[in-house]
N, C-alpha and C positions, 0 to 999 in steps of 0.2 A: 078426155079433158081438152078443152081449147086453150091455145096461145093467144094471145093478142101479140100485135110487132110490138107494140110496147112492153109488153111483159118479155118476150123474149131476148127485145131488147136489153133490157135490165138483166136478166138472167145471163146474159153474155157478159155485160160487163162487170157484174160481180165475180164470175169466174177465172174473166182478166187478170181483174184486181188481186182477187188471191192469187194467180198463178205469178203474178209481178211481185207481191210483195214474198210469196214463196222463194221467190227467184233473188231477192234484194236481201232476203235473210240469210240465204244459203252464201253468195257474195261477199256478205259482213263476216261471218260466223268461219265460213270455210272457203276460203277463197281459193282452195285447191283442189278439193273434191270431198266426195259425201263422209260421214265420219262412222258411216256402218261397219266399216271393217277396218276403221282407223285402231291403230296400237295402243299399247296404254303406256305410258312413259311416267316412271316415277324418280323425282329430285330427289335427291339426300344430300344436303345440306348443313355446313356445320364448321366453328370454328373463328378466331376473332381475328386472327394475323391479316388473312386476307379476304375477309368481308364476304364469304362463299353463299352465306344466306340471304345477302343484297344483290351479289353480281350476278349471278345465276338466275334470276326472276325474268330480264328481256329474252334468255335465252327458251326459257320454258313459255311464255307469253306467246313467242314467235311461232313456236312449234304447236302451239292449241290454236292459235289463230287463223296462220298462213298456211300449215301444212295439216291440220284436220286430227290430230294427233288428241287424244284424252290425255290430260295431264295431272299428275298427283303431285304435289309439293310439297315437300314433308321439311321444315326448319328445325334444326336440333338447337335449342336455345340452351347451352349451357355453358355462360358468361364466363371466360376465365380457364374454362376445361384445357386449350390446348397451349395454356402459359401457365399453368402448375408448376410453382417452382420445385416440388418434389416429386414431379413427374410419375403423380399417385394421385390423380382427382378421384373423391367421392364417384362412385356408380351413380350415373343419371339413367333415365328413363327417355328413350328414342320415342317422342309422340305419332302416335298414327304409325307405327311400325306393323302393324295386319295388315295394310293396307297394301305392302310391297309385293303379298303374294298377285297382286293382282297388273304384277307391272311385265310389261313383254320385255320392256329395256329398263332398264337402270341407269342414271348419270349420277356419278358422285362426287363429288365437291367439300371434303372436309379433311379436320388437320385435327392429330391426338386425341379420340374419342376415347373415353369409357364408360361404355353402359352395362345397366347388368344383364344377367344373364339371358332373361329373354327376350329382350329388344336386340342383344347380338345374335339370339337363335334366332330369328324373325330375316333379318337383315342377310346371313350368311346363308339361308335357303337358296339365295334366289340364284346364288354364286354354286351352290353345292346340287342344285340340277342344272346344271348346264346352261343358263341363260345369260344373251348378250349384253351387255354393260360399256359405259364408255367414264372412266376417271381423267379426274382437272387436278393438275397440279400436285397441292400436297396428301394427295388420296394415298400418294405412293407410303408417305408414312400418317395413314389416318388413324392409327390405332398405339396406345400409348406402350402395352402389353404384347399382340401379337405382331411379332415383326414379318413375320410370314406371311402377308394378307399380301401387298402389293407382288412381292416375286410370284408368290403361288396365280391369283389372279389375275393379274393384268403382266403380268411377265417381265417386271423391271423393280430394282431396288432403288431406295433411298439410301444413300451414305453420306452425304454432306451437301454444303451447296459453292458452289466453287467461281472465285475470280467476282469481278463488280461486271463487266456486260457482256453479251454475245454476239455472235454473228451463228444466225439459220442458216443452214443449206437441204434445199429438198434431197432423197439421195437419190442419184441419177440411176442406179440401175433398181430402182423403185417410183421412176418418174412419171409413169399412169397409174400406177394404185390408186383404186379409188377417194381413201383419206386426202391424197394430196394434188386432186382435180382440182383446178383452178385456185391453186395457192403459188403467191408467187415463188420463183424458185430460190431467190437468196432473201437474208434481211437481217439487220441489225437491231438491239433493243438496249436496254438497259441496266435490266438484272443479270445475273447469270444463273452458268446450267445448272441443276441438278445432277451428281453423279449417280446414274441410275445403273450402271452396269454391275456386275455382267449380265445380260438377259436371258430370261428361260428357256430353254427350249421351247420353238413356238412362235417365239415373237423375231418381228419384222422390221428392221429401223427403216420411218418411210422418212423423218427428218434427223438430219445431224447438227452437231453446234458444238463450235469452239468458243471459248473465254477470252476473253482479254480483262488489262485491270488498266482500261485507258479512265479515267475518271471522266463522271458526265462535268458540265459547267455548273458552279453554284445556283445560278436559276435555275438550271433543269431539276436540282435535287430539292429546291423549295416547292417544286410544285407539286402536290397530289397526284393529278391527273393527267398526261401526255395525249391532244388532240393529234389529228394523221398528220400536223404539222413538225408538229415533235418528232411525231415516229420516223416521218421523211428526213429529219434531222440526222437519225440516228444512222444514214447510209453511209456516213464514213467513216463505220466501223469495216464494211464492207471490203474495203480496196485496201485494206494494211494487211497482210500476211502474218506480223508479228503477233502470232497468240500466245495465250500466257496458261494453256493450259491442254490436257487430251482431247478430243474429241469426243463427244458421249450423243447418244441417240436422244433427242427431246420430244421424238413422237412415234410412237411402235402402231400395230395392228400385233393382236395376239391370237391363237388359236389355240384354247384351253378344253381340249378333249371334244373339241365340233365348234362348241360356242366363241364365238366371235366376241373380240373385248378391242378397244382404242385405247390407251393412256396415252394422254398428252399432257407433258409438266410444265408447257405454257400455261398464263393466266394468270397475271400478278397485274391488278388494277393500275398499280403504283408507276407503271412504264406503259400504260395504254394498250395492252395486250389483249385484252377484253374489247378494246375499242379497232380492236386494227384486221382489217379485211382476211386477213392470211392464219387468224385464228379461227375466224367467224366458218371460210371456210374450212378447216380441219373439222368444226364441230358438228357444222351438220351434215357435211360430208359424211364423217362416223358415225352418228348416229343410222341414216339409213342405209348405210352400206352393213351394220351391224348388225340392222333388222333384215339385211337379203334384200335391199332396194336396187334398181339397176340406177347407178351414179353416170350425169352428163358429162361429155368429152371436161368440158369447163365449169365444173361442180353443181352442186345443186343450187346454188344460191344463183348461177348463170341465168338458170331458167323464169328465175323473178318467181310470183305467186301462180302462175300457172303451169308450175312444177307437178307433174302429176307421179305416182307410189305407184311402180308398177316391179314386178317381181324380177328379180337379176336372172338374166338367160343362162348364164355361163359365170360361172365365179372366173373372178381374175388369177394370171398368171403374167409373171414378166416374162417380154420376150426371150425367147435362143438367143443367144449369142453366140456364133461359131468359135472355137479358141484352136488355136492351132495344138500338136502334142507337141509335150517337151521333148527336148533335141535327146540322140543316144549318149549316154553316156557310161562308160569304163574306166572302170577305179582303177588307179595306179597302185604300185606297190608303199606299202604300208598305209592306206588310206582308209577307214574307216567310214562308213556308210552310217548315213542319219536320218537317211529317207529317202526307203527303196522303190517309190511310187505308190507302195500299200501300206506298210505301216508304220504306225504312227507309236508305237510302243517303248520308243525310246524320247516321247515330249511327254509335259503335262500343260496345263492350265497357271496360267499367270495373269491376273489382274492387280491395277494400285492399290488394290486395298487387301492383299494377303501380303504375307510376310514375303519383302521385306518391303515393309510399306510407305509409299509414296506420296500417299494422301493422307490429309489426316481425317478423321469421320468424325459427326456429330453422333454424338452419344446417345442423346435424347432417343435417335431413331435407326441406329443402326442397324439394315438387315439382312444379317448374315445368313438367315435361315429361309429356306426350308433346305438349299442343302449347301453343305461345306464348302467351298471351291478350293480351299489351300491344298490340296493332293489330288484334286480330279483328273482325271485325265486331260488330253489336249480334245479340244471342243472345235477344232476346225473340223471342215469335212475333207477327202480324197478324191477325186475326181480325174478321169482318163489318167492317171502318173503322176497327178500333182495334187500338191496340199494348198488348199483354200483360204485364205482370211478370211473370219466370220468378223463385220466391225460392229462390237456391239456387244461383243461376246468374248473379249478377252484375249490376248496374248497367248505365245505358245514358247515353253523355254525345256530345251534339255534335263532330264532327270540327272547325268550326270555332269558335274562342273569338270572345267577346261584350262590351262594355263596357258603354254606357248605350244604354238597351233598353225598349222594355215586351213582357209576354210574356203571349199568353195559351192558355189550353189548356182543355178539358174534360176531366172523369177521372170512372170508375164505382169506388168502393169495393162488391165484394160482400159482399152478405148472409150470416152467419157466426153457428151454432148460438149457445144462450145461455151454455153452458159457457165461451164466448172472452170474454175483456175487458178492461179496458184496453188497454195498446199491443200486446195481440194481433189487435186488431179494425182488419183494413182496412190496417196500417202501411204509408202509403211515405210519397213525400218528392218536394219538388221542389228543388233546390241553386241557388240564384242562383250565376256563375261559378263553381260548383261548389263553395262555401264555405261558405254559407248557407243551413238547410233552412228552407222552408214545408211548415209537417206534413201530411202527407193521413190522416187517421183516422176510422175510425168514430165519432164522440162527438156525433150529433145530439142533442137535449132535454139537453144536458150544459151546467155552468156554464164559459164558456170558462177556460184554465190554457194554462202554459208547453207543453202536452205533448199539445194538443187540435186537433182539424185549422181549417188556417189560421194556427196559430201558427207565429211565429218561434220555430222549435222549441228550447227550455230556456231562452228568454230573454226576451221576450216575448207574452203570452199576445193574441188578437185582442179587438177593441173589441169584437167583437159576434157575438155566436153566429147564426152566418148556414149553417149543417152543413143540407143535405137527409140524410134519412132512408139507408140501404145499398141498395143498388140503383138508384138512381136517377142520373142525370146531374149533374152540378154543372160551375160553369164558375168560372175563376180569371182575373182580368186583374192582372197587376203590373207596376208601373214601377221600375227599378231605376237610381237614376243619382247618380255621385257618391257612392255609400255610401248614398244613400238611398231609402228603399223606403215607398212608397207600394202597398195592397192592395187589390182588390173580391173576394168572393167571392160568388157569385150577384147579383151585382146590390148589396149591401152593401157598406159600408168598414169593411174591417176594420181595417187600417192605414196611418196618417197621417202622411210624412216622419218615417218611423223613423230614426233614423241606425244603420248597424251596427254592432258590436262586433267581438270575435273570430269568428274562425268555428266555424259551428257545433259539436257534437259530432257526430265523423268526418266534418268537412269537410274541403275541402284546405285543407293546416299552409300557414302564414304564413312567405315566409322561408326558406322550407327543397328541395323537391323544385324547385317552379317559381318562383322568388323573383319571375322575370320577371312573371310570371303570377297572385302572388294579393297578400294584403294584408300589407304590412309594416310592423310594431305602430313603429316609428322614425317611419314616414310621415304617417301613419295614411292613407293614400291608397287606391284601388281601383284595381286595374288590370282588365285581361281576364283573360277565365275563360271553361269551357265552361256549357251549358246539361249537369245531372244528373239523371234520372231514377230514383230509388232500386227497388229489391225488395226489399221486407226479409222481411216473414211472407206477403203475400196478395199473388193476382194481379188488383191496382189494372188497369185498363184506363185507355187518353190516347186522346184524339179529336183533331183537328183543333189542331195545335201549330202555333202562328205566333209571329212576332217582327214587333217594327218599332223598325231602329235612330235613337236620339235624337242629336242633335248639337248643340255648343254653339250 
């Protein structure tokens, strides 16, 4: 067959053409790479409070678009389901629920569902082989009946929602984990936390957040929607110390028998959370870190649309930190041992929301299940001699209660970037009969205050800045008897027959859960109480805990 230049010329540029407009399509359609071995990502969607079946559409848009992803969007439209005033909706029907067998990830986004029974067998497959998932917000209580679904899966409960706004803190010894690659490290919003503790075993707080109840300005509370101007507004929540509540983890990574899960209980349209950089990244962050993507130093959204899915080399781990061993120590006569560097057989488990309780919970969704925590054991871990803060996971208080006593303990506050500070740095606590905190904090070279470590925490402050440096070893002896508290902190006095007051902020109430047991303001007396050891933001490490009880 002959060519003519003409004909071959046309043959050339037809083949251009298609290879340009093949090239223009792929551009438009996937602007990150081919979609042949792209995942299949299925929405579930649902609920009226906070609009989950609107806000969630750019999020899925982005991910079929820019990152090549097949997307399934399934909208649970059943009006009204998760404001039942009898906290009993009719059984609706999950539409397109076949459809999730075919999702590699899952995002969920909804609040008080009940379907029946095989639109929840359809949904709960995807959880019961081991597949990775990433839940928004009120997922943690998305089911009206089973309250077990957020602890079991995503590894954090729903108990109430606490105080009117927060302040974020990334957690610093989780500050490359992939979820929180290029999120800023603090920030301020509008609503507040969810109390999601205590956490499963498994899960990981990569964000913390304290409450306050500073009220926003009447404008701010007219408007719907907060632009990044708002949200930049809301930094001076940032620089006040005065919180008005615990500290609770607002963003986990979990690992549920292999499978990778994110819950993040950010996402309330209503403060622009949706719209603000430091959620956008947490989301797609998690999403491909949960699918085994390898995450950029400064998240995936750094890399703009020519972010290319390529397989994680090496799963993360936070770095070593060296920690020095605690110092020797040798019990005096009549001293009692509370923690020998191994066991841990004389604490349990103490969270605000067992008895004697601190909090109050929302009923609608309270989930105390899958398992009890009111008698568990204590949930820190042991490590070289010393017992660990887990924050995230709950306090640790004596099995047996205590009256007059002196108590003393070593404890290592670690070393924490300079981005942390104030009461982010180092916070725990020590509860006299569980009532009363002496503060443990970072605040060496600091002028001592109500809120400094060694203080009678909010009330007050210690006689003398006796703080070693982060990292280092510190010892505490205190006498506590009659109400009155007597301190040394290395070797120092920091307090001299204090007499006490109420107790502390979220200590145990006076009067109320244990009457038998704590201080009743008629009396003004002290009775027994347990020994408390707090976790609030950092993992404070205890050395060599002892007692020696006093008698009149």
């Amino acid at each position: 067959m002959k060519f003519t230049t003409l004909k071959l010329f046309k043959i050339g540029l037809t083949l251009f053409i298609i290879c340009l407009l093949q090239a223009c399509n792929s551009t438009t359609q996937l602007t990150a790479q081919s979609s042949k071995d792209a995942p299949t990502v299925v929405f579930v969607t649902g609920g009226d409070e906070y609009q989950s079946r609107e806000r969630m559409l750019p999020y899925a848009e982005k991910l079929e678009k820019d990152y090549g992803f097949k997307v399934i969007y399934i909208k649970d439209e059943a009006p009204g389901a998760d404001e039942d005033p009898d906290h009993d909706p009719k059984p609706t029907v999950l539409p397109d629920a076949e459809k999730i067998k075919d999702a590699d990830l899952m995002v969920v986004f909804m609040r008080f569902r009940n379907w029946e029974p095989r639109s929840l067998k359809l949904f709960m497959e995807h959880y019961e082989k081991g597949k990775p998932a990433i839940a928004i917000r009120t997922t943690t209580h998305a089911f009206w009946k089973d309250r077990t679904f957020a602890p079991k899966y995503f590894g954090g409960h729903y108990k109430t929602h606490y105080t009117h706004g927060i302040v974020c803190q990334v957690n610093p010894e989780q500050a490359d984990h992939p979820m929180v690659r290029g999120v800023k490290r603090k920030w301020g919003q509008g609503e507040g936390p969810y109390v999601s503790t205590p956490l499963t075993e498994g899960a990981t707080p990569v964000v913390f957040s304290y409450g306050h109840n500073r009220d926003a300005s009447e404008e701010e509370e007219e408007e719907e929607e907060f632009d990044e101007q708002k949200l930049a507004e809301r930094e001076w929540a940032i620089g006040n110390d005065s919180y008005d509540s615990p500290n609770y983890p607002v963003a986990w990574a979990y690992n549920h028998e292999g499978a990778r899960r994110a819950m993040i209980t950010l996402g309330s349209f209503r403060v622009g959370d949706l719209k603000a950089d430091y959620f956008k990244n947490l989301f797609y962050n998690s999403v491909f870190w949960a699918l085994g993507y390898e995450i950029p130093k400064n998240g995936v959204l750094s890399a703009g649309n020519n972010f290319k899915r390529s397989q994680e080399k090496n799963s993360y781990s936070p770095e070593k930190v060296a920690i020095p061993t605690p110092p020797k120590y040798v019990p005096g006569e009549d001293w009692e041992i509370l923690f020998d560097g191994v066991d841990l057989s004389q604490w349990k488990h103490y969270d605000l929301t067992t008895p004697p309780y601190l909090l109050y919970t929302d009923r609608r969704a309270d989930s105390r299940g899958p398992i009890d925590y009111t008698m568990a054991p204590a949930r820190w871990t042991v490590e070289n001699g010393a017992v660990v803060a887990r924050p995230g996971y709950g306090d640790i208080i004596t099995k047996e209660h205590f009256n007059n006593y002196k108590l003393r303990f070593d404890y290592l506050i670690p070393k924490t970037p300079d981005w942390v500070t104030g009461e982010w740095k180092g916070n725990s606590g020590v509860y006299l009969n569980g009532s009363w905190e002496i503060a443990l904090l970072d605040s060496y070279g600091q002028e001592p205050s109500e809120r400094s470590n060694g203080a009678l925490y909010r009330e007050k402050e210690p006689d003398e800045e006796a703080s070693k440096p982060a990292g280092q070893w510190q010892s505490m002896e205190i006498t506590f008897k009659n109400g009155i508290l007597t301190a040394q902190l290395n070797g120092e006095l920091i307090h001299h027959q204090v007499k006490v007051g109420r107790p502390t902020f979220m200590g145990f109430p006076t009067a109320q859960s244990w009457p038998e047991e704590s201080f009743p303001y008629y009396e003004r007396t002290v009775t027994e109480g347990p020994i408390r050891l707090q976790a609030e933001n950092t993992s404070v490490r205890f050395a060599n805990i002892a007692i020696q009880r006093l008698w009149e």
